[in-house]
C-alpha positions, 0 to 999 in steps of 0.5 A: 225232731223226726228224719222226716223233718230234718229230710224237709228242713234241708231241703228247704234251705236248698230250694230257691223257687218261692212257691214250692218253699211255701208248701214244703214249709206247710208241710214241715208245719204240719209235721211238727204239729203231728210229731208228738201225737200217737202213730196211726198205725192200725192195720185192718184185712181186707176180710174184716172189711168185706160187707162194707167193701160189697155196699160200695160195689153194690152202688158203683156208678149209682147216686151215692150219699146225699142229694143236692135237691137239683137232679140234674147235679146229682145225676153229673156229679153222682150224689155228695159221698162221705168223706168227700169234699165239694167246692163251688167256685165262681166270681164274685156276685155269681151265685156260689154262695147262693148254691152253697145255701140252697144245697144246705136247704135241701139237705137240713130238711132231712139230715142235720147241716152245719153251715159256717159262714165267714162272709155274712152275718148269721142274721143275714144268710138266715134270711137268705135260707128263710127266703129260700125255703119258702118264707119259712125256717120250719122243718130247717135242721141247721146250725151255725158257729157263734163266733166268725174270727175263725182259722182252719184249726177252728173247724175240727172243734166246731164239727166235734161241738155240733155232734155232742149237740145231736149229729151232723150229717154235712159241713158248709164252709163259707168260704175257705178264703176267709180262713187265712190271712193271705192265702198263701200257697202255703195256707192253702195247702194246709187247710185243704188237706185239713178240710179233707181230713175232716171229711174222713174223719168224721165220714161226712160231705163237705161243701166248701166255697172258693174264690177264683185267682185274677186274671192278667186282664183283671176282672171279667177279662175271661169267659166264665166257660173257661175256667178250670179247676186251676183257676181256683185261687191258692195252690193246686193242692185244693183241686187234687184233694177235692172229691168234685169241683164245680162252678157257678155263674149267672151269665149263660153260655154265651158269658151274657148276664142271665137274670132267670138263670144260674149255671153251673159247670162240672170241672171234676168228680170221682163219684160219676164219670165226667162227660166234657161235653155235656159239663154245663147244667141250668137253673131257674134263678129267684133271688137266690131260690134255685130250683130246676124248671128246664135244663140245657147241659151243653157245651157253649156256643154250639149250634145245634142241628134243625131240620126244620130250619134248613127246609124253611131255608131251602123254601124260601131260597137262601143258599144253605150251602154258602150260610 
């Protein structure tokens, strides 16, 4: 055994608080299962590395990677980059998943997509992606897992078969929940670094799916423009691994059911920089089809200025002053 674990085994014994035992439990497993791999130790200078260090400076601050089809997301959250790892969270029934399908849309029709879904049957999230493109699967280059009995240890394999069948160029998890058994702190913590790996690995976006913790009042007790990327259930480890965070509602900015809208509010991203006042973005909504009529980024309940208003006002006598 390395001093590594021994380091963590020891200190494992030591520590009483039980959430931070179940990380430095993950990592403990994580180590044993990387014990007896080869070291990854290869060393590469900075000059080796100077035409693709140029590209990337070349691009800072423009849409880098692929486009999610919806430019106003693009341009908030600069593009999904390689190697980057895109959560979409919400509460139930508000449209995350319904994003997740409708980005996946827009990028097969370019770029071979591997959706994992653990939530639907194939058939059913297949009809879902019919309906949003149209009433047609022509022109769809998207593949799906046959078996729906999955842990994070699956992924990997899942990934590596879809590029021997051809290439894949972006991975939808369905949703990271799915995979463990309780989503402990401790399971949480390993499949995010896991998934992030994998991002890098094989140097591809990864859109994964999240559910939010509960709240003290339970269900519907907070307002949707309140969440942040700590409300994501499991550990903080998926907030600080992600590349972008966001999430999805179908309620407006005043927490109202909007039955021609979806929203969506950016919580983080390292491709752009984030404006916090102007997080919130809006989407026509048609059964599931998202596409982009009008938008209103804007911060929630915040009156905006008009001069005619105040004219009428005045015209009419109301005392503006006392309003």
């Amino acid at each position: 055994m390395s001093r590594s674990n021994n380091y963590w085994k020891k200190r494992l014994a030591l520590e009483d608080d039980e959430t931070i035992k179940q990380i430095e439990e993950a990592v403990l497993e994580r180590g044993a299962e990387i014990e007896d791999e080869a070291p990854a130790d290869e060393i590469v200078h900075i000059s080796e590395m100077e035409e693709e260090i140029k590209a990337e400076y070349d691009n800072w601050g423009k849409i880098k990677g692929l486009r999610t089809g919806l430019p106003s997301l693009d341009e908030m959250i600069g593009g999904m980059g390689k190697g980057h790892v895109i959560l979409i969270g919400g509460e139930t029934s508000n449209g995350k998943s319904a994003l997740a399908a409708n980005i996946a849309v827009n990028v097969s029709k370019t770029n071979p997509v591997l959706f994992i879904t653990l939530e639907m049957r194939r058939a059913e999230i297949g009809s879902r992606i019919m309906h949003i493109n149209g009433g047609k699967l022509d022109g769809l280059d998207m593949m799906f897992q046959s078996e729906h009995r999955l842990t994070y240890k699956d992924i990997k394999p899942l990934i590596a078969k879809a590029k021997e069948m051809g290439s894949v160029e972006m991975v939808v998890l369905d949703y990271l929940q799915y995979l463990g058994r309780g989503m402990t702190e401790k399971e949480t913590a390993i499949m995010s670094k896991e998934i992030k790996t994998l991002a890098l690995e094989f140097n591809i976006p990864f859109v994964v799916i999240v559910s939010l913790r509960k709240t003290e009042g339970g269900r519907n007790k907070r307002k949707w423009t309140e969440i942040e990327i700590e409300d994501y259930m499991g550990t903080g480890a998926i907030g600080y691994d992600c590349d972008c965070a966001m999430i999805a509602s179908r309620k407006n900015l005043n927490n109202d059911f909007d039955n021609d809208s979806l929203w969506v509010k950016i919580l983080k991203t390292r491709n752009a920089k984030l404006d916090y006042d102007k997080r919130y973005v809006r989407f026509d909504w048609d059964q599931t089809r998202i596409s982009e009529g009008w938008t209103t980024p804007a911060k929630p309940e915040q009156a905006q200025f008009n001069p005619n208003e105040f004219d009428n006002a005045v015209e009419a006598g109301i005392n503006v002053e006392s309003t």
